[in-house]
C-alpha positions as CSV (number, residue, x, y, z in Angstrom):
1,X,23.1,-2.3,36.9
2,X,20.6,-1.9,34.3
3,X,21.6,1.5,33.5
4,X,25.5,0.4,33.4
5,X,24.5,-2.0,31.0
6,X,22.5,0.1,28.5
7,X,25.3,2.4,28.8
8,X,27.9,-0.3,27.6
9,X,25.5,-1.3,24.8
10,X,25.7,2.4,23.8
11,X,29.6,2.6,24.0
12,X,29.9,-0.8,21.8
13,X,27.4,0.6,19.5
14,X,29.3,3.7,18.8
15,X,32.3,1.6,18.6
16,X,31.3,-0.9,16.3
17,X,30.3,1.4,13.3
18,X,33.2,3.3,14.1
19,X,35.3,-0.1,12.8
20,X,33.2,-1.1,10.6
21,X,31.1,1.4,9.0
22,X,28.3,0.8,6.7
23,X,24.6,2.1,5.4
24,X,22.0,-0.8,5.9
25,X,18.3,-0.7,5.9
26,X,18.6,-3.8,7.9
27,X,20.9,-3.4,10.5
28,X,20.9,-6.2,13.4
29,X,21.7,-3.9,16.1
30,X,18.8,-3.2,18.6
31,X,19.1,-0.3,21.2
32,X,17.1,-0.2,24.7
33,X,14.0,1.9,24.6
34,X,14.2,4.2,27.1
35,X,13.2,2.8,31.0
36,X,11.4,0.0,29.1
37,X,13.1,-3.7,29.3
38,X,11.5,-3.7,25.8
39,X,14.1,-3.8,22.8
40,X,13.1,-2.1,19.9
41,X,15.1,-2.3,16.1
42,X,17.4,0.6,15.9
43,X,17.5,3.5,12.8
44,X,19.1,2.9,9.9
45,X,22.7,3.4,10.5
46,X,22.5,6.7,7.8
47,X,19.1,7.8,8.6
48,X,18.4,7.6,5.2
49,X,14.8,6.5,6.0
50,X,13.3,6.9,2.2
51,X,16.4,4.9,0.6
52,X,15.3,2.2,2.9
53,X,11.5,2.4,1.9
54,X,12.6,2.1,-1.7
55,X,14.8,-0.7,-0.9
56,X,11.8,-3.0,0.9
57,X,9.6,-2.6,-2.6
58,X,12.6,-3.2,-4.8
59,X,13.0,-5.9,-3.1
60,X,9.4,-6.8,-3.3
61,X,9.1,-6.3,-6.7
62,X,12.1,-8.7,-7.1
63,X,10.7,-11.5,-5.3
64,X,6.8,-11.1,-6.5
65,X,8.6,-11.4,-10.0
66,X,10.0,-14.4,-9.5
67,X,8.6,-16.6,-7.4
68,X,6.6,-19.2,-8.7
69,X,3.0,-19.9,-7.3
70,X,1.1,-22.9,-6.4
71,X,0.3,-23.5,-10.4
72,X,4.4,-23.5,-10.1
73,X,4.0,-20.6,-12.7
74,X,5.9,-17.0,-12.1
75,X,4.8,-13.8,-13.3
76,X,7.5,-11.1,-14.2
77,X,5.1,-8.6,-15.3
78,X,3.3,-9.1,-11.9
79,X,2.2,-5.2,-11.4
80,X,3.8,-3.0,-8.6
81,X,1.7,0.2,-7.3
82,X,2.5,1.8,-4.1
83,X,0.1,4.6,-3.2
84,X,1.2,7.9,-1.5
85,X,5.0,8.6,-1.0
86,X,5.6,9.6,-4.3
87,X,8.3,11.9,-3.0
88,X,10.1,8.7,-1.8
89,X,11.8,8.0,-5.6
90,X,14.4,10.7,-4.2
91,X,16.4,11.8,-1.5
92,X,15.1,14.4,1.4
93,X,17.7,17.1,0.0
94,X,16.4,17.0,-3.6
95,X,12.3,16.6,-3.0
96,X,11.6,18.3,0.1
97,X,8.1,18.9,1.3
98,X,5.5,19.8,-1.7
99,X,8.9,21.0,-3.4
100,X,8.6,19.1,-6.9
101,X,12.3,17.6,-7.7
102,X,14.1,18.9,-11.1
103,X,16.5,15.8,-10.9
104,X,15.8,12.4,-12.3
105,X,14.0,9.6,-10.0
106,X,16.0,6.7,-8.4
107,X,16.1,4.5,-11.6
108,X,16.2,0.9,-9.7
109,X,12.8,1.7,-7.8
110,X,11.9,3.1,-11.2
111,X,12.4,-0.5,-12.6
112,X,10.5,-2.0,-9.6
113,X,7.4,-0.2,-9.9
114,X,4.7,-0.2,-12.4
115,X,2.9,2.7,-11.6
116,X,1.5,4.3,-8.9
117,X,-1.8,5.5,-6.5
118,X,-2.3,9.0,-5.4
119,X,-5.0,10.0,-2.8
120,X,-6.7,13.2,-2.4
121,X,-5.5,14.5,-5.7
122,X,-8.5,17.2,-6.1
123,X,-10.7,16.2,-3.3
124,X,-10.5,15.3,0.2
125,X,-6.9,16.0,1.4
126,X,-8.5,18.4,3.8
127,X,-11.9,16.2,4.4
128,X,-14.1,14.2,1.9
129,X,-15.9,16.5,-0.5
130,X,-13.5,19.1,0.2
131,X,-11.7,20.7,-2.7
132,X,-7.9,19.6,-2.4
133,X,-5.9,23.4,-1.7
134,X,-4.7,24.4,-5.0
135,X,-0.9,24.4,-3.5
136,X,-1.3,20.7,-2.4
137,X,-3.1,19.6,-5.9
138,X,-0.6,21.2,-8.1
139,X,1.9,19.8,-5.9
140,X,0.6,16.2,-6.4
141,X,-0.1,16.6,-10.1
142,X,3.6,17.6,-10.4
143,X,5.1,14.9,-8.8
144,X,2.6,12.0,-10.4
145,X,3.8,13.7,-13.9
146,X,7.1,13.1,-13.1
147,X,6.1,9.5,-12.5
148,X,4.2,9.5,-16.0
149,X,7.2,10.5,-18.0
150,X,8.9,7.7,-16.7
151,X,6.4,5.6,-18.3
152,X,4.3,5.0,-15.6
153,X,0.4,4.4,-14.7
154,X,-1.0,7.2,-12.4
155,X,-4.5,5.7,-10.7
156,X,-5.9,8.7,-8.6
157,X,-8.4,8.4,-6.1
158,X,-10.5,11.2,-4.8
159,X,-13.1,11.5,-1.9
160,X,-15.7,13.3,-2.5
161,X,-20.3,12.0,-2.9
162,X,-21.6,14.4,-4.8
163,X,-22.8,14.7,-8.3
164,X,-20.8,17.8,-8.8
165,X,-17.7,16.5,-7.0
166,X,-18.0,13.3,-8.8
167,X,-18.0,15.0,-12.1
168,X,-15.2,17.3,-11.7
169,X,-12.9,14.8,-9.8
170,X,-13.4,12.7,-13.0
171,X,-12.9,15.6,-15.6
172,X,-9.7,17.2,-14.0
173,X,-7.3,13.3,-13.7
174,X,-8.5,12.6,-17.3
175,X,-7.3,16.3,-18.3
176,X,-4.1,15.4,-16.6
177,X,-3.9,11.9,-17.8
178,X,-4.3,10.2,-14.6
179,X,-7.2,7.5,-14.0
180,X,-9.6,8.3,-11.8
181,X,-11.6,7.0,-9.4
182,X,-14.4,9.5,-7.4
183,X,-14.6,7.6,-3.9
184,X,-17.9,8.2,-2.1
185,X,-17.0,6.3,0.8
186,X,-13.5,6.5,2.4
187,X,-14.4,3.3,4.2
188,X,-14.1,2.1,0.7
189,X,-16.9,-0.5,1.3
190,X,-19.3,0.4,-0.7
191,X,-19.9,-0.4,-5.4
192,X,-21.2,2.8,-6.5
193,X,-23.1,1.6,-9.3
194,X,-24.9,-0.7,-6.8
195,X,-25.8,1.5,-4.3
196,X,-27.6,4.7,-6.1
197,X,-24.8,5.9,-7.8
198,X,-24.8,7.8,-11.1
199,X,-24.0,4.8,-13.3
200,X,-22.3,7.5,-15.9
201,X,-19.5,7.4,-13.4
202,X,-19.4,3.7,-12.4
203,X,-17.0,2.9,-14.2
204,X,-16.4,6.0,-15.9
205,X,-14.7,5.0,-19.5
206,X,-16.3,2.0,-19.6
207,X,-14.1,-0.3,-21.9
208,X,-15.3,-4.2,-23.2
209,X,-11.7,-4.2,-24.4
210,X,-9.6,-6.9,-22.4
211,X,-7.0,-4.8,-20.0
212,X,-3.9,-6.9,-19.7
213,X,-1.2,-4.0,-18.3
214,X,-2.1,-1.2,-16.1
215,X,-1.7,1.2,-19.4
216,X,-4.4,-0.4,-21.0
217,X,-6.6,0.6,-18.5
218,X,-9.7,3.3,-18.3
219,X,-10.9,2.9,-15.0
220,X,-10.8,0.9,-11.9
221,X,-12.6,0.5,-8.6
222,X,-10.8,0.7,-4.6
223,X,-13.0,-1.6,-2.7
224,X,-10.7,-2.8,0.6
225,X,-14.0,-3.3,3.2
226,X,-15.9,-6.6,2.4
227,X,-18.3,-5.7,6.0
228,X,-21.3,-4.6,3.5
229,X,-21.5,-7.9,1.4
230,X,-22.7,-10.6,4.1
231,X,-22.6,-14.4,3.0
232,X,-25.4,-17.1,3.3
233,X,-25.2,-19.7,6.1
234,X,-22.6,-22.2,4.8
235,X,-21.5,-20.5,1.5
236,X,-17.3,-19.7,0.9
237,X,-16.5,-16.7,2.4
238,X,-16.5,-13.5,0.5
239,X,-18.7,-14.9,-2.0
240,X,-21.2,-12.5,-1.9
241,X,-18.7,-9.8,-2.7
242,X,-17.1,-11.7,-5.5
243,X,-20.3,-12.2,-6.7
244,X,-21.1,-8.0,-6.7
245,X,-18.0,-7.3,-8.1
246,X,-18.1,-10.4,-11.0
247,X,-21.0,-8.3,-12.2
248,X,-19.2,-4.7,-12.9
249,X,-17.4,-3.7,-15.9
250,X,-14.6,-2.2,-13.7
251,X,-10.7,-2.4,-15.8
252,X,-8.8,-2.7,-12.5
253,X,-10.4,-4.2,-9.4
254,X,-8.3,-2.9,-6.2
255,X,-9.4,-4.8,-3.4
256,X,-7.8,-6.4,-0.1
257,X,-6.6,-10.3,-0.5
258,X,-8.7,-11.1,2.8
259,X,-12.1,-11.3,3.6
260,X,-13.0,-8.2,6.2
261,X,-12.3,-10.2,9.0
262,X,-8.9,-9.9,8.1
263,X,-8.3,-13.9,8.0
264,X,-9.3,-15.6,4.9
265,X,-7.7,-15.3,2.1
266,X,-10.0,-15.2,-1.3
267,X,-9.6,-18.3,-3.4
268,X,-7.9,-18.5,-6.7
269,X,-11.1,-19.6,-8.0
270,X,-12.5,-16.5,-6.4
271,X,-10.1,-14.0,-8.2
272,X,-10.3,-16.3,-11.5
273,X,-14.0,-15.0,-12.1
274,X,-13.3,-11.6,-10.8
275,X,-11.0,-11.2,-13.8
276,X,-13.9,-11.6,-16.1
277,X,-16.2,-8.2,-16.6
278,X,-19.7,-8.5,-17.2
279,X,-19.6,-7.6,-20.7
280,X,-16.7,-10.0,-21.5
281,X,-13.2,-8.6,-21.3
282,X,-10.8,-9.5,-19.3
283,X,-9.2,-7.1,-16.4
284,X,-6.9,-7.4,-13.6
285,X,-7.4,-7.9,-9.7
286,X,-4.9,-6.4,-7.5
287,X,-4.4,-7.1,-4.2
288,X,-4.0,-4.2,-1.4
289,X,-1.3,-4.8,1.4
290,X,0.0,-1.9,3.7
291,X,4.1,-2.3,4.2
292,X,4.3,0.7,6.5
293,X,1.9,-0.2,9.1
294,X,0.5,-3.8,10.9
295,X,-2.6,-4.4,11.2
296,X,-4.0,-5.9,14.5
297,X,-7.0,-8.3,12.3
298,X,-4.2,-9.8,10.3
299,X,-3.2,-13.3,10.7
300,X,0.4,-12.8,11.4
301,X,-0.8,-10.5,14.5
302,X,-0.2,-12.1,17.8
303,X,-3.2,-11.1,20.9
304,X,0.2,-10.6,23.4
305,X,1.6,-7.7,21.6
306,X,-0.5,-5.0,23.3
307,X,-1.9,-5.1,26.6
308,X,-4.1,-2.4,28.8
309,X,-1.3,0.0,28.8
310,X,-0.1,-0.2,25.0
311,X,2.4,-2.1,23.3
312,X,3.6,-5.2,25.7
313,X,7.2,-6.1,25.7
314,X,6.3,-9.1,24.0
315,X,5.9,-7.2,21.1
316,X,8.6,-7.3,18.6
317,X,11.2,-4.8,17.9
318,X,9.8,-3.7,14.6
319,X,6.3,-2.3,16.2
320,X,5.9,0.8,16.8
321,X,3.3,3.1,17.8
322,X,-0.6,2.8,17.0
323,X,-1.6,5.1,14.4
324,X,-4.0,7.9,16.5
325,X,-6.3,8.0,13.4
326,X,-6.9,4.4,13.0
327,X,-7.7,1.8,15.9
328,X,-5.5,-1.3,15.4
329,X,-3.1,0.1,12.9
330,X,0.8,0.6,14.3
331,X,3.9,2.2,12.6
332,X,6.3,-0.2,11.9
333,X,10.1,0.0,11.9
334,X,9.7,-1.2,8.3
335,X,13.7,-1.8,7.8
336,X,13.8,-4.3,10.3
337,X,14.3,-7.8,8.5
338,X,11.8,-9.6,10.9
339,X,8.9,-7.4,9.2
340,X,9.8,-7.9,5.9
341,X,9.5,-11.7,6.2
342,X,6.5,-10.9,7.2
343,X,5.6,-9.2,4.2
344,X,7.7,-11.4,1.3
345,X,10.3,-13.9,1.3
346,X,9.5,-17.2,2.7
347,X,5.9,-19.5,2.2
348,X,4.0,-18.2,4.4
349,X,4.9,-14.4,3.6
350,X,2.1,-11.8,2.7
351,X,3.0,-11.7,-1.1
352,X,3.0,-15.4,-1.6
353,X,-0.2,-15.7,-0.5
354,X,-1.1,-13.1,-2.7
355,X,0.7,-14.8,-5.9
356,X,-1.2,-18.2,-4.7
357,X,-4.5,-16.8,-4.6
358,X,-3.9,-15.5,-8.5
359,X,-3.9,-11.6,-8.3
360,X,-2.3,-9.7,-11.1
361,X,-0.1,-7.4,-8.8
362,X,0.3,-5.3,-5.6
363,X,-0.9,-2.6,-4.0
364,X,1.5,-1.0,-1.4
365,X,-0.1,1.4,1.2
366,X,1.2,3.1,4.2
367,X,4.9,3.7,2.0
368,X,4.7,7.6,3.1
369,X,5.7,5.8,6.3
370,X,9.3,7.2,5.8
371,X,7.9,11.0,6.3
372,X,6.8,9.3,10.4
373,X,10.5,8.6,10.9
374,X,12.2,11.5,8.7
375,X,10.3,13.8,11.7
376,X,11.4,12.4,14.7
């Protein structure tokens, strides 16, 4: 019986885009996952996975843009960066794999973005410390210059601890125009210039000017892991972090909108002082939030949608599999319309918090998540 009716499900399927035919990033339809009782979100009715990605930031962009916060204020210059993907701008026949595109970018997710985040530019695409292969580097430095003649901010972050590496990461993204930041850690938990650091490089540039726009930048800082900073016995948390950070001279503060344990979001107050450098200027505070994959320490993740043998059918249709190279991270059918609530839309969505809390923008990770589905 079960098998009759997956095969009817099939058939009306077929049917139904045969009579009405359409491209959606959205589509309703769900399709049986293999034996499983579990139903899972189907493809995107033209496969067209990276047309879909660009569609879920536009419409980001859109709705950080215009929604109003708890001050009932709205920022339309609220700041846009999605990190890795940068291929993602065009189709899969014009930018293939490291093939740099000759035609122009999608002009809409132009629009949408502000600039953009490249790991592993000269370092650590093959491990940290390790020189980035000269094919891969020049292939990234291509495509981020495409970017930069549309006008926008390239923020490059390398992975690399030593002196040497430091140096050179910094020298070659200022050669190419890029701003740089020389990771040490790829936990990304750690202030460099408070934890033995050469302070030459922490921040590198250093700037008292106030930075108001990505452009106006010189340097910035990726902190995401809060595990290092512990709190006194009854304090707010995250205010020891806040309190590290509040005294660094960093233009662009990257850091995630919750404490590490994933479940409380910093205060407004909180980001208020972090936008205040130690020697005076101002700067902004963006906020980092991965569209492409869940996270299983976030608060909109629910303890019944895994069990000992994987993903439960509980789950919903949207999740996908974990990520093998990081516990408690899963690929997300990212199209579905039940994950992006998640992620904007609605009051309790991931970007209103964010606009509530006071950042100056988003940081999009995981958006490369289209290259996942693009090889099945």
């Amino acid at each position: 019986m079960k098998k009759q009716l997956n095969q009817l499900f099939r058939i009306f399927t077929i049917v139904f885009f045969l009579v009405f035919p359409f491209s959606s990033c959205n589509s309703i339809w769900s399709s049986p996952s293999g034996s499983s009782s579990r139903i899972v979100t189907a493809s995107p009715s033209d496969g067209d996975y990276r047309r879909c990605m660009r569609e879920f930031i536009e419409k980001i962009s859109d709705y950080a843009r215009t929604t109003t916060n708890t001050d009932n204020t709205e920022n339309s210059s609220f700041i846009i960066i999605p990190q890795n993907g940068q291929a993602v701008a065009w189709s899969s026949t014009v930018a293939t794999e490291m093939t740099v595109p000759s035609q122009a970018p999608d002009q809409k997710y132009m629009q949408a973005v502000s600039g953009i985040g490249r790991e592993d530019m000269f370092y650590g695409y093959s491990g940290d410390g390790i020189v980035t292969e000269d094919s891969v580097s020049t292939y990234f430095r291509n495509i981020c210059t495409l970017y930069q003649k549309q006008g926008k901010t390239v923020l490059s972050v390398d992975y690399c601890s030593s002196t040497a590496g430091i140096a050179d990461s910094y020298e070659k993204n200022t050669a190419a125009g890029f701003i740089g930041f020389a990771a040490p850690d790829r936990n990304l938990a750690i202030v460099p210039d408070s934890s033995g650091y050469d302070a030459a490089y922490y921040p590198y540039n250093v700037n008292s000017s106030d930075v108001s726009s990505l452009s106006a930048a010189k340097n910035f800082i990726y902190l995401l892991n809060s595990e290092n900073f512990s709190d006194p016995d009854n304090s707010i948390p995250g205010s020891t972090f806040v309190s590290t950070l509040a005294k660094t001279n960093y233009d662009i503060i990257i850091m995630d909108a919750f404490t590490d344990s994933g479940t409380f979001l910093y205060t407004a107050e909180q980001i208020k002082t972090l936008k205040k450098k130690a020697n005076g200027g101002t700067r902004l505070v963006i906020a980092y939030m991965s569209i492409g994959e869940a996270e299983s320490y976030r608060w909109y993740w629910k303890s019944d949608w895994t069990d000992s043998s994987g993903i439960s059918n509980a789950a919903p249709a949207w999740l996908d599999a974990e990520n093998p190279d990081w516990n408690g991270n899963y690929k997300v059918r990212y199209w579905d319309s039940d994950w992006q609530s998640v992620i904007y839309g609605n009051d309790s969505s991931y970007v209103k918090k964010i606009l509530d809390a006071g950042f100056d923008g988003v940081y999009l990770d995981i958006v490369d998540a289209y290259e996942y589905y693009e090889a099945q």
